[in-house]
C-alpha positions in Angstrom: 29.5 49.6 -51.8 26.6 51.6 -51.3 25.1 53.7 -48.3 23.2 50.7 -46.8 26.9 48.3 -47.0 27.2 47.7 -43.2 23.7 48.7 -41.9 21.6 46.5 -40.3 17.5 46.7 -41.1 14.4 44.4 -39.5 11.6 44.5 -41.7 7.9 43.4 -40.3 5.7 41.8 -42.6 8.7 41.0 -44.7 7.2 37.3 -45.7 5.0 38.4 -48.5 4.1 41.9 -50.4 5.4 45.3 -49.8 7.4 44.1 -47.2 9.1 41.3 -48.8 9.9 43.5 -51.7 11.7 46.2 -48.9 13.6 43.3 -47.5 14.9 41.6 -50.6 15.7 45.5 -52.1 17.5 46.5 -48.9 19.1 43.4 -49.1 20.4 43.8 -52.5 22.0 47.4 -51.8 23.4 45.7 -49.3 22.0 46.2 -46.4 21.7 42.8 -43.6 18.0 42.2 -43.3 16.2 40.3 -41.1 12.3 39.4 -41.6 9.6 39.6 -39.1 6.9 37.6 -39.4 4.2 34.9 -38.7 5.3 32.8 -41.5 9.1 32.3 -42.3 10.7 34.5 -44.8 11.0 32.1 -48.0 14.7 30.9 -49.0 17.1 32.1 -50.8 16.6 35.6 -50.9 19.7 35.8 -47.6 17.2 37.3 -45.5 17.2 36.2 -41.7 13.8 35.2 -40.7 12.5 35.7 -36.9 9.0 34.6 -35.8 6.5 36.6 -34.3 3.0 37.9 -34.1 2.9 41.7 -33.4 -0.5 41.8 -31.2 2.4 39.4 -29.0 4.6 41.7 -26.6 6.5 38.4 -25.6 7.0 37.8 -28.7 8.1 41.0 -30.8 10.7 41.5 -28.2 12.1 38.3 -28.2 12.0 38.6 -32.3 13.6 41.7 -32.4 16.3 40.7 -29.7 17.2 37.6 -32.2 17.3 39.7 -35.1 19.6 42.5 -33.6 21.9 39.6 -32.1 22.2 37.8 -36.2 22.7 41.2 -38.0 24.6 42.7 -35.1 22.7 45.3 -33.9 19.8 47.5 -35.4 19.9 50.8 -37.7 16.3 50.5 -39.9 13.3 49.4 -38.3 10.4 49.2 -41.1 7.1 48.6 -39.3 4.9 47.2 -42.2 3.0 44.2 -41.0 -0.3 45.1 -41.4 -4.5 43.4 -42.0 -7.2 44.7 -44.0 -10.6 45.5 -43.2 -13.5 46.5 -45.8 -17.1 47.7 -44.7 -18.4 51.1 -43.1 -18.6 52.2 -39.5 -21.6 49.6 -39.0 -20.1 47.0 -40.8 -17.3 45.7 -38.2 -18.5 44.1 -34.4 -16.0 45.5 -31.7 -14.2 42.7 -31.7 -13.0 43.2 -35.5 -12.2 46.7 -34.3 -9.9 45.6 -31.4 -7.8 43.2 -33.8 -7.1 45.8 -36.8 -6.1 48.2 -34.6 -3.9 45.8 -32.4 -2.5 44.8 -35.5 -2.1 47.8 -37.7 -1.0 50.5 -34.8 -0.1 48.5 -31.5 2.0 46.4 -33.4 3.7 49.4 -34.6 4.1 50.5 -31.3 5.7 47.3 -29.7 8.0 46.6 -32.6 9.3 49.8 -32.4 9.5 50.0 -28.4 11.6 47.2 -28.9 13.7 48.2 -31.3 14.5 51.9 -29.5 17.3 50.1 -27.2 18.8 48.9 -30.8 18.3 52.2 -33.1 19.6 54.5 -30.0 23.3 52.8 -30.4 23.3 52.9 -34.0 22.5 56.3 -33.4 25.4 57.2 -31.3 27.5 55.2 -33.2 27.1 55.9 -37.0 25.1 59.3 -35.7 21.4 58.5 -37.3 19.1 55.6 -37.2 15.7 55.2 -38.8 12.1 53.7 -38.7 9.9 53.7 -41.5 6.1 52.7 -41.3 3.8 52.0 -43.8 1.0 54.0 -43.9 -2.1 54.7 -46.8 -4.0 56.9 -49.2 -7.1 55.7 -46.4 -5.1 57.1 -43.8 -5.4 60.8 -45.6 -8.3 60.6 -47.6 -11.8 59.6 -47.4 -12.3 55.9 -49.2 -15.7 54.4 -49.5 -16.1 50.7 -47.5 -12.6 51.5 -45.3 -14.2 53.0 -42.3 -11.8 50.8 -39.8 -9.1 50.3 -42.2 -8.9 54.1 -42.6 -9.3 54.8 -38.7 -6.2 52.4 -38.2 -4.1 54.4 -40.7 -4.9 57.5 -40.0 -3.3 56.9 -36.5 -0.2 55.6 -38.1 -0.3 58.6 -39.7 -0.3 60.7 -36.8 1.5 58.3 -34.9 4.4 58.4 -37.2 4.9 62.6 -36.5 4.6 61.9 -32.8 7.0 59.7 -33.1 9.5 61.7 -34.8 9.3 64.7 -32.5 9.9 62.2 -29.8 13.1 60.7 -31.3 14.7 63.9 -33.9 16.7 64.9 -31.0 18.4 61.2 -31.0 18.9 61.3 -34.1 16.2 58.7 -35.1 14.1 59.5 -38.0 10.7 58.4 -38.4 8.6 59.0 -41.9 6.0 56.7 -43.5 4.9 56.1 -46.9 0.9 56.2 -47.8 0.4 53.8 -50.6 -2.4 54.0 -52.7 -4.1 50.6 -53.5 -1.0 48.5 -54.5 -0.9 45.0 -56.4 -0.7 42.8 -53.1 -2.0 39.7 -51.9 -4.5 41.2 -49.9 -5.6 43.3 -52.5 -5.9 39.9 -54.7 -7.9 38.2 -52.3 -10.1 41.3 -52.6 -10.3 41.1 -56.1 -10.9 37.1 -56.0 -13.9 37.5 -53.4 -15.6 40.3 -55.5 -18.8 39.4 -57.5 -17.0 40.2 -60.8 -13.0 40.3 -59.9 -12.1 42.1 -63.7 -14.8 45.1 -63.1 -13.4 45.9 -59.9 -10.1 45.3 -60.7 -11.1 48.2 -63.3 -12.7 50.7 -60.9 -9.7 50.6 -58.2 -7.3 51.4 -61.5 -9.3 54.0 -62.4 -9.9 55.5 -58.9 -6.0 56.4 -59.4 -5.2 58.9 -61.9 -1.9 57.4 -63.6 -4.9 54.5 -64.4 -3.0 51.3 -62.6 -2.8 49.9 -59.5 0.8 50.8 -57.2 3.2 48.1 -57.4 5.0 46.4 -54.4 8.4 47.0 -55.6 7.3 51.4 -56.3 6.5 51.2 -52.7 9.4 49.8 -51.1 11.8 51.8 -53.4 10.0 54.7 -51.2 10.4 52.7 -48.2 14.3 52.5 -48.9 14.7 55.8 -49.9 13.7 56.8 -46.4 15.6 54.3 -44.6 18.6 55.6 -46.6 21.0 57.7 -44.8 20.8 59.9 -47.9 17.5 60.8 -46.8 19.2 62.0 -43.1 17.7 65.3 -43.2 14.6 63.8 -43.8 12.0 63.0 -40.8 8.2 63.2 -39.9 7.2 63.3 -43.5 4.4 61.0 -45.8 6.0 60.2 -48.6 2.8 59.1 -51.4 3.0 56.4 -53.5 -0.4 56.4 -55.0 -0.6 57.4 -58.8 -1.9 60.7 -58.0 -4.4 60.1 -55.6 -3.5 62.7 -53.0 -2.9 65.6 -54.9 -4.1 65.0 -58.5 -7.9 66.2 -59.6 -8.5 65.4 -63.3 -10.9 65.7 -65.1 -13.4 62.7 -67.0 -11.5 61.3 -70.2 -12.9 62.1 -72.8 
């Protein structure tokens, strides 16, 4: 037994990354998990999956209605799927604009408006639900080539307080957790499409002060701590997990 036996979490972006490594964890503390996601979670792992594509209203509801019917109803909403974008303020048309930010904070937006329903009667009923979304270091700090990638964090970000001051009085918590460049597929394909893969590999390790890049699983271990009811006096916070990013200034080694 432990504090997630009996609860029910839906975990977006749950097919690959951060977000699979949340599922499978909360799944192995016991939580039921369901996975939301373009592509089907992979076997095995005793994860529900439910397909959807978060720019589609139509479809996020529908998803999330099929995921609180299998678990039986909704206590953790993790809003995690998420896209990349790389280049300055110049570097991205409009259209490039629309679709990160559609992705990144209206998806955020529709998941979680159709979750509310669910995460209001686990409220009632076991007196707390929660929602955690995945944030960034670019959502806080200033990152060269990330103009649009940033912009779409920092409004998760401030959408995540919003967000909590809406819902503390139900007894829904919302945090986030701001990652700092973590060992991902994206990031990979990144790294694969740079001119020399290993140097760069090098400079984003460096660029965080503990020297290596964030792991999925040292993210989602965040993730679940603030989906735990452990964590129920807990809400409208950031919770880093970026190798010192945020806070640490050191100086050159010698």
């Amino acid at each position: 037994m432990t504090e997630f036996t009996g609860l029910a979490a839906l975990v977006t972006g749950g097919a690959s990354g951060i977000g699979l490594a949340t599922a499978t964890m909360l799944a192995g503390r016991g939580a039921h998990v369901a996975v939301l996601d373009r592509d089907p979670a992979g076997p095995g792992a005793g994860l529900v999956s439910v397909i959807a594509d978060v720019t589609d209203d139509e479809a996020v509801r529908r998803a999330v209605g099929e995921a609180a019917v299998a678990l039986g109803g909704l206590d953790i909403l993790v809003n995690n799927a998420g896209i990349g974008a790389a280049g300055t303020v110049a570097d991205n048309p409009d259209a490039e604009w629309h679709r990160v930010l559609d992705v990144n904070v209206v998806g955020m937006a529709r998941t979680s408006r159709a979750a509310l329903p669910h995460l209001r009667r686990a409220a009632a009923v076991r007196g707390q639900a929660a929602i955690v979304n995945t944030c960034s270091i670019a959502g806080i700090a200033g990152l060269p080539q990330r103009a649009l990638y940033s912009a779409s964090k920092g409004a998760v970000y401030a959408l995540t307080l919003a967000m909590a001051a809406d819902h503390v009085r139900e007894n829904i918590r919302v945090n986030c957790v701001t990652p700092g460049t973590a060992d991902t597929p994206w990031v990979g394909r990144l790294l694969d499409a740079a001119p020399d893969p290993a140097a760069e590999r090098a400079a984003l390790e460096a660029r965080q002060p503990m020297g290596r890049l964030v792991s999925a699983q040292e993210v989602a271990a965040a993730i679940v701590y603030l989906a735990s009811p452990l964590a129920g006096a807990t809400t409208g916070i950031a919770l880093g997990v970026d190798g010192g990013m945020a806070g640490l200034r050191l100086r050159p080694a010698k």
